[in-house]
VOTORNU-650278 format. One record per residue (C-alpha): x, y, z. Coordinates in steps of 0.5 Angstrom, whole numbers, plus 500, padded with zeros to 3 digits. Layout:
VOTORNU-650278
XYZ;...
//
This chain:
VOTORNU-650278
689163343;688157346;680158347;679159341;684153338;678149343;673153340;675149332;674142332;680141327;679134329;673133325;671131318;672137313;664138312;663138320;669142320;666148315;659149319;662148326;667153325;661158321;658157328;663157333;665165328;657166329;656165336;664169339;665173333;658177332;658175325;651177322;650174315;643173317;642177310;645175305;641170300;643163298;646166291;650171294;653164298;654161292;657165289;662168295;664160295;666160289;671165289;672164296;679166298;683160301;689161306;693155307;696153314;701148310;707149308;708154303;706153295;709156289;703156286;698158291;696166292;699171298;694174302;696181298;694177292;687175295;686183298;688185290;684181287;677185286;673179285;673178293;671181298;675184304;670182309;671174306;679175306;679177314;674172316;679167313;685169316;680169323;679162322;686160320;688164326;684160331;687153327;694156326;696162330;703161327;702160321;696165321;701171323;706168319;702171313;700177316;707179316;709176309;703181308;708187311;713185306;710184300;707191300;713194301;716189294;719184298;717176295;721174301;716167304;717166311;719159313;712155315;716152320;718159325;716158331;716165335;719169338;720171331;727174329;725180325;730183325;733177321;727177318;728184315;735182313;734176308;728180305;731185303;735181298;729179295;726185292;723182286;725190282;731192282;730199280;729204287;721204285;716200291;708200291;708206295;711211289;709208283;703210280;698206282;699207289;692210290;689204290;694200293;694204299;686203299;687196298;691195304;688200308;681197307;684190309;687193315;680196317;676191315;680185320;680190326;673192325;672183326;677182330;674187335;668183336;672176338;678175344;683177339;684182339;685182347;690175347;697177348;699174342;696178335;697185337;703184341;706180335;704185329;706191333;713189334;714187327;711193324;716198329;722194328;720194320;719201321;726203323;729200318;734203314;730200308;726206305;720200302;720196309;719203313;715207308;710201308;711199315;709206318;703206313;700200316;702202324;699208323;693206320;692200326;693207331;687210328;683204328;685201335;683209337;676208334;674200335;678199342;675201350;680206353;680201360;685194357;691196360;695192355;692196349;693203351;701200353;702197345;699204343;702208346;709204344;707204338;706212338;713212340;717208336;713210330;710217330;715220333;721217330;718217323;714225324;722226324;724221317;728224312;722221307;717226306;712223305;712218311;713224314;706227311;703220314;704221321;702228321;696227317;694221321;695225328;691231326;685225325;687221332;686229335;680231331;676224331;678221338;679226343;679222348;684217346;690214349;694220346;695227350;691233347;698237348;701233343;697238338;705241338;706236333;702240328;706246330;712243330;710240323;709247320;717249320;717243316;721244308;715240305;709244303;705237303;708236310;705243312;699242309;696236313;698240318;695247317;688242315;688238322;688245325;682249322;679242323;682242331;679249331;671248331;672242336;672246343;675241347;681243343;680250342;684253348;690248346;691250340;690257341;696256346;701253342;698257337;701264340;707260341;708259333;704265330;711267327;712261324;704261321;706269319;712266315;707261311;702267309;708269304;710262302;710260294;705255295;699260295;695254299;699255305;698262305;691262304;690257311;696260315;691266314;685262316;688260322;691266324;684270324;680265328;686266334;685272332;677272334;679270340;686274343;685279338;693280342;696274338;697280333;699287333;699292328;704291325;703284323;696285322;697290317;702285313;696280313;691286311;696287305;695281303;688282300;692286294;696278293;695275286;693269289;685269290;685265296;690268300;687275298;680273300;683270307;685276308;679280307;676277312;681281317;679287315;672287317;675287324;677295322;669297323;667293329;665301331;662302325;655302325;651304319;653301311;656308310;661307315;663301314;664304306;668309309;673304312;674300306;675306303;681310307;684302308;684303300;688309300;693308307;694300303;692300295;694304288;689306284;691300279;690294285;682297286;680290281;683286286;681290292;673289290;675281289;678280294;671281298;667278292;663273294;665273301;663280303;656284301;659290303;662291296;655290293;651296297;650300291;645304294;649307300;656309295;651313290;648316297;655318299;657320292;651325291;652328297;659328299;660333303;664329309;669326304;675329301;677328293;681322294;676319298;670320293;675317287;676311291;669310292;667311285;673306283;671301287;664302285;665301278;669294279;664292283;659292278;663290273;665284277;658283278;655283272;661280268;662274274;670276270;676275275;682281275;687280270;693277274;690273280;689266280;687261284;685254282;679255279;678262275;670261273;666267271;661267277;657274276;653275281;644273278;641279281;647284278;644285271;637288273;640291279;645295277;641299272;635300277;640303283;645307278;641309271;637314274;643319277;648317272;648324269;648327275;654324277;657325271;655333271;657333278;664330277;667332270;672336273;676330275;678326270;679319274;672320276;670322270;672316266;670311271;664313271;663313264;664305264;659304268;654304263;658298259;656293264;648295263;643293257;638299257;632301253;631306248;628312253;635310258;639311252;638317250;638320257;645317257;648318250;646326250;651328257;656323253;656326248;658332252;663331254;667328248;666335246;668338253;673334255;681333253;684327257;685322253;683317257;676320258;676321251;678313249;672310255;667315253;668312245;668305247;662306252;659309245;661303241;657299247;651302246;650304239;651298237;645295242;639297238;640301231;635306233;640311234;644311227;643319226;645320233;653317231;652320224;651326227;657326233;663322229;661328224;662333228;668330230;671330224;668338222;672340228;679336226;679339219;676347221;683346226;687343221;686349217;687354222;694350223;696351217;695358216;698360223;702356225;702359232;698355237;697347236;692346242;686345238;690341233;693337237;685336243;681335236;686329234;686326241;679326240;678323233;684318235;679315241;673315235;677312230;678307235;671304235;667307229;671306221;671313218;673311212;666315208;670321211;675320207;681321211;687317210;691320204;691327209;693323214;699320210;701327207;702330213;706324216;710324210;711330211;714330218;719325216;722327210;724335213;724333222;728339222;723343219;718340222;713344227;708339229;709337238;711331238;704329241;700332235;706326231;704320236;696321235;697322227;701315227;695311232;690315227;693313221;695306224;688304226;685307218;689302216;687296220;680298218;681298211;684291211;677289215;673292210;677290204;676283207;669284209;668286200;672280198;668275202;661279198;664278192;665285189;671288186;676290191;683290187;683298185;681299193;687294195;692297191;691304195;691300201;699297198;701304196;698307203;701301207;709301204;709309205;707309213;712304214;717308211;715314215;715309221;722306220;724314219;721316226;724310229;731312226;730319228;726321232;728324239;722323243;722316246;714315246;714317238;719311236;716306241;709308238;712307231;715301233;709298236;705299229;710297225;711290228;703289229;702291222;708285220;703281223;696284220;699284213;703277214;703271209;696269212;693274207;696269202;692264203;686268201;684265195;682272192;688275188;686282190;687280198;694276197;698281193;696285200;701281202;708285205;714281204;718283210;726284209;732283213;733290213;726291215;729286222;736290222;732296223;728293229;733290233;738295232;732300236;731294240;739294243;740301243;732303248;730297250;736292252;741299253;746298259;746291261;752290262;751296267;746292272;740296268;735290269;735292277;735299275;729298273;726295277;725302282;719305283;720311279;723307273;716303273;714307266;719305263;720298265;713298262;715301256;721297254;716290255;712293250;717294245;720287247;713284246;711287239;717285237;717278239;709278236;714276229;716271233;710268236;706269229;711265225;712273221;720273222;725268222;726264229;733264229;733272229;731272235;738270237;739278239;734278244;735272247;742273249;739277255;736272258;739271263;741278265;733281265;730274268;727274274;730278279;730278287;728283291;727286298;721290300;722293306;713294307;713286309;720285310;720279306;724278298;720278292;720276285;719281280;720278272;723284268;723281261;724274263;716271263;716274256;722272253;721265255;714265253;716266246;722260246;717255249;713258243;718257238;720250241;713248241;713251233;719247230;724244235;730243230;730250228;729253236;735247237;739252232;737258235;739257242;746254239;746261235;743265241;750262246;754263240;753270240;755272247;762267246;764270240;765277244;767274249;772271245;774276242;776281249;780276250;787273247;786266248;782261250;783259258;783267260;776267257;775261261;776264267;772270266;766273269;763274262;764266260;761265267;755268266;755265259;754258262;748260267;745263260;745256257;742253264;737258263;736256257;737248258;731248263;727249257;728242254;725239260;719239257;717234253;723231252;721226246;717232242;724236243;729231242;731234235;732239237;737238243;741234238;741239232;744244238;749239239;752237232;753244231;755246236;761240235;761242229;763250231;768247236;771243232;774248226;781248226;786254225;789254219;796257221;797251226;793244224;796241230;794246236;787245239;781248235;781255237;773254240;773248243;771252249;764252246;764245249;764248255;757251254;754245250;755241257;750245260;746241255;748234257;742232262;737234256;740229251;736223251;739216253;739213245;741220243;748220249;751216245;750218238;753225240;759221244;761217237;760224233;765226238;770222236;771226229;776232233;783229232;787230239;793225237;798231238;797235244;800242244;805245249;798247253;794241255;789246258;786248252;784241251;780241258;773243254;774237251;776232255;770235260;765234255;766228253;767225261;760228262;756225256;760218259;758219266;750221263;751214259;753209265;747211268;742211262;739204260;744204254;749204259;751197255;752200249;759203252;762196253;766198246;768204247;774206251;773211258;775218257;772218265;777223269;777220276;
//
């Protein structure tokens, strides 16, 4: 310190002294500013940063002030407090701790006469009490903090970088003296003091790593002090965020400086990180590992601890935060290049599972595992072949899109056309099974090729379209010319057949490749029974008659023949009555044509009806297979929805279409009286689904938005639905969909053998709710399915293939995306639904049970509460938007609660229970609306309690609460009126 007091003449004039000490910084400093021009000079000395060595001044700017200020630069700023330092080191270190304390929050100023040794202890003590916010916020967390740790950081960085080309940095005063400031502030008990504090100590960690020889002594001793008392003691803090801090900068000390002060086992670290409850904390950790990997050096290390915390990282694969998952497999896969032991079987088999995972990143993690199957491979085929037989020991047919995804991208294997056609033409090593997976993946991947369209269900952060540029011309070149042979070869499997039949809808063909293809399919329209070969192959007739209008006779002529057959087995049916076979292959085929193409010219659609009234008005006499019924109600119901597009289409040229919209009313009334009958009687579950499913779809189709036509003729299509119509729904709704709920059918459901049910049951619900979502019925009917909440929401569930629980939603997704829906819609009258929603479950309850404490002890009411927690969460979201809707649930809610029994005015209001469920909705209550609740709880008389003071309980406990939310709001003064109901 002396040398460089001796080097700055302090003695001399002002002038003299500026360009001594610019020389004397130029000569032992190794400043260049050889570069900068006088206008540059100019300007840095006009907004030049000035740091006193005098005592303090109110009005002068703090070093923190001078680093915030974007019109100074931070080099300027260090050389300054450099200069300062050699005039006054005291007063100089001085401002770097008030620095310190400032960007914890602190507006403590530190005497000008402290002499050291400092007292930091005692200087942490008084600046405590000097934190100008008195809220819990400091720098570090508010919203800002991005830039203010930039700031700062820079600052840090820039004064090390200067401060290494001067003696400094080596003097036993400056290093020594900030470092014992900076581990005593560090261990404070003061989340702002030890936040900031390890911040900086860690960033001067980082910098002395880089700028510093390794040979001072001195320097490695306050290093590796300081890795002790901050690194160590702080990777361990309760704040999350410090603990991110110091994990992320041992990963850079690591990564960037290897042969630094810190030893390379201390790799340990990281791993140690991973078991931390934080996915930040665990992310920093996975990121400095695969950064550590590709270093060679420390390869071996990390690999070492890596066999010691391989469970941990498996453990990670599954985690809920996806991104851990996908870098935990990363890792794992890299050990496993090395030491292939680091796994065995049966931890390598949950990995490769993995690429069925929702997450596209996980799921492609794992990808990269599976290629370690075919290391004895040698050919495309081979390597196929094991994709395949992986597929069928792992997969199911409907996870085949997400198998091919999987290795979209990353994996050209997926890509080899070429090789898959030559192995489905000539398949004799392959087994059925094995010939349905590869047509399967094969068709996925050229669906993804050409439509760059991720999975239904997978996500990742980014879900683009990417096809890939070549798939367009490629694939039409390698599979066009064999695709009838292929579909000859393999009519015989209904699978293969309908995935093979999709192919041509990813591909854009000329007139001659047209025909080549129209003719085999039209084959097999006529050949085949299954229905779905039959829907495919007409949606792939759409694609390609609606290319180019060359072939208009080619689709006359087949939906022709279509309906010749229908008609020619009508009236073979009723004749004989004997066998409905034919009947029911014709309409299975007709329904699939209908679909796509509008049969209107054929004239359809009273037949259609006649025999569906029919059915409904004598279901005893009925002789028709209830298969021959559900396809009649899907025929019928896509004549409808073509005769409403066509009408529309009419009206909007201009012509006259009352007379056809006046059939299309009569036809419509009469089709949802056949389907309220069939949902009535009907004992097959798939017709009264089906029936249902129409019936709601056509409340939407024909709702009041055809009201809004300015064409009379397309506004009296308008239906009207009726309270009956909605009773009749929702008694079907209790009596299929929610039947046993009481008897824990939520998890029966989830068994494997119960899927197609489960999926049955979510699409009546999702029809039904469609009137909700689309404004058709009125919100508040929606009480009757909303009751179920909390006994069909997510359920937990053991897989015993991973050995790891997962969640499986039952109806709670759909339920919850309606009522945000309904929230977003109207908040008042979802305020109401959800108060009715509750109430219903409470009057049953209620009503089991004689008098309001035994109802209170119950597992039902039990229930009822975690119900309106459920349903409270949904108010977190956009508080001020929904406010009124919290409130209105409320007021009514007191309102119902505070009814009195006629026969005994003084005893407690026989609901005042209900009190107890709107409690759950406290926390949703804004501050300014806490109060208004709580005054309009005061109407409810308690001025006589009865024998039974218990009954008053709900009361006292949602008043307590509404007063303990209100004493720690912003409106908590409002409450010094108010008498305290708090019960201690």
């Amino acid at each position: 310190m002396s040398s460089i007091s001796s080097e700055l003449d302090v003695g001399a004039a002002e002038e003299a002294e500026e360009m001594e000490v610019t020389e004397v910084q130029s000569r032992n400093y190794n400043y260049d500013d050889s570069s900068e021009n006088k206008e540059n000079e100019e300007m840095q000395e006009e907004n030049s940063p000035q740091l006193s060595c005098s005592p303090s001044n109110a009005n002068e700017d703090s070093l923190l002030q001078l680093v915030r200020n974007k019109r100074l630069r931070s080099k300027d700023i260090c050389k300054d407090w450099i200069r300062h330092y050699g005039l006054n080191s005291e007063a100089a270190l001085i401002k770097l701790m008030e620095f310190i304390l400032e960007a914890s929050g602190s507006q403590y100023k530190l005497p000008r006469d402290l002499k050291p040794p400092f007292n930091y202890m005692e200087i942490l003590i008084t600046a405590t009490a000097q934190f100008g916010n008195k809220s819990a916020a400091y720098p570090l967390i508010m919203k800002t903090a991005d830039q203010f740790v930039q700031d700062i950081c820079n600052f840090v960085e820039q004064l090390l970088q200067l401060l290494s080309a001067t003696s400094i940095i080596s003097d036993d005063c400056f290093l020594k003296t900030i470092s014992d400031f900076l581990m005593v502030c560090s261990d404070s008990k003061v989340r702002p003091f030890r936040h900031t504090s390890t911040l900086i100590a860690l960033k001067l960690m980082t910098l002395l790593n880089g700028l510093v020889a390794w040979e001072q002594t001195n320097l490695r001793e306050i290093w590796l002090q300081m890795f002790a008392k901050v690194f160590l003691a702080r990777s361990n803090d309760v704040v999350e965020d410090i603990r991110h801090l110091c994990i992320a900068e041992c990963g850079l000390w690591l990564d960037k400086y290897p042969e630094s002060f810190v030893d390379l086992h201390q790799v340990q670290h990281l791993y140690q990180a991973l078991q931390d409850s934080c996915s930040k904390v665990c992310e920093a950790s996975l990121q400095a590992l695969l950064r550590l990997y590709h270093n060679p050096r420390l390869r071996p290390v990390c690999l070492e601890q890596g066999i010691k915390f391989r469970m941990t990282l498996l453990g990670l694969t599954m985690s809920e935060e996806s991104e851990l998952g996908q870098m935990s497999i990363q890792l794992l896969i890299m050990f496993y290049r090395l030491t292939p032991q680091i796994l065995d079987e049966s931890l390598t088999q949950v990995i490769e599972q993995l690429v069925f995972a929702a997450h596209r990143g996980i799921a492609q993690a794992a990808a990269d595992l599976i290629p370690f199957r075919y290391h004895c491979a040698t050919t495309d085929k081979e390597r196929i072949r094991v994709l395949v037989q992986f597929f069928i020991q792992f997969g199911q047919h409907e996870h085949a899109a997400y198998f091919v995804d999987a290795f979209y991208g990353c994996n050209d294997i997926i890509l080899d056309w070429n090789s898959m056609l030559s192995m489905l033409l000539q398949p004799e090593s392959m087994s059925s099974q094995e010939i349905s997976v590869l047509i399967e993946i094969m068709t996925r991947a050229v669906k993804q090729a050409v439509t760059g369209e991720v999975p239904v269900g997978r996500y990742t952060k980014d879900l683009v379209r990417n096809p890939h540029p070549h798939a367009k011309k490629q694939a039409p070149k390698i599979l066009l010319p064999k695709l009838p042979t292929l579909l000859r070869q393999y009519r015989s499997c209904s699978q293969d057949l309908r995935n093979l039949l999709e192919l041509p809808q990813y591909m854009n063909l000329l007139r001659t490749q047209l025909l080549e293809v129209l003719e085999p399919i039209k084959d097999i329209m006529f050949e085949q029974e299954d229905e779905s070969v039959l829907q495919m192959g007409a949606k792939t007739l759409e694609h390609l008659y609606g290319m180019k209008d060359w072939f208009a006779d080619h689709r006359k002529e087949l939906l022709n023949n279509a309906v010749s057959n229908y008609k020619s087995a009508v009236n073979d049916w009723d004749q004989s009555k004997d066998n409905p076979g034919r009947l029911v292959v014709t309409l299975r085929l007709l329904s699939a044509l209908y679909a796509r193409f509008d049969l209107h010219d054929w004239q359809l659609a009273e037949q259609l009806l006649s025999t569906l009234k029919q059915v409904a008005r004598n279901p005893t006499e009925n002789s028709l297979p209830n298969e021959a019924i559900d396809l009649y109600l899907s025929i019928f119901y896509v004549a409808l929805s073509w005769d409403l597009k066509r009408a529309q289409d009419l009206a909007k040229a201009g012509k006259d279409v009352a007379e056809e919209c006046h059939a299309l009313r009569n036809r419509l009334k009469d089709f949802l009286v056949v389907n309220f009958t069939l949902i009535q009687i009907s004992t097959d579950a798939k017709v009264a689904n089906n029936a249902f499913v129409y019936t709601c779809d056509l409340f939407v189709l024909f709702a009041d938005a055809l009201r809004k036509s300015c064409i009379p003729s397309i506004q009296a299509l308008e239906y009207k639905s009726k309270p009956h119509d909605y009773e009749l729904l929702e008694e079907y709704l209790q009596r299929y969909v929610f039947a046993g709920a009481d008897e824990g059918a939520a998890i029966q459901l989830l068994e494997p053998e119960q899927f197609s049910m489960l999926q049955s049951k979510r699409r009546v619900l999702v029809s039904y709710l469609k009137l909700v979502f689309h404004n058709v019925m009125p919100m508040m009917r929606a009480c009757v399915v909303y009751q179920y909440y909390e006994q069909f929401n997510i359920r937990l569930i053991f897989c015993s293939s991973c050995f790891i629980c997962q969640y499986h939603p039952v109806f709670g997704d759909i339920l919850r995306a309606t009522m945000e829906r309904s929230l977003a819609m109207n908040p008042t009258n979802f305020g109401m639904t959800v108060m009715h929603t509750c109430l219903l479950v409470y009057k049953r309850i209620r009503e089991t049970y004689s008098n309001s404490v035994q109802a209170a002890a119950s597992m039902e009411f039990a229930q009822l509460l975690r119900l309106a927690n459920l349903l409270a969460e949904l108010f977190h979201i956009k508080q001020l938007e929904v406010r009124q809707g919290i409130l209105i649930l409320h007021r009514a809610g007191i309102r119902f609660a505070a009814e009195l029994t006629l026969d005994d005015p003084s005893a407690a209001p026989r609901d005042l229970l209900y009190l107890s469920v709107l409690q759950q909705f406290v926390p949703q209550l804004l501050a300014q609306d806490m109060l208004d609740v709580f005054n309009f709880l005061q109407f409810i008389d308690q001025t006589s309690l009865p024998s039974r003071a218990d009954e008053w309980q709900p009361l006292l406990s949602y008043r307590n609460s509404l007063e303990i939310a209100l004493r720690q709001s912003c409106r908590r003064e409002d409450l010094n009126d108010i008498p305290s109901y708090t019960i201690e």
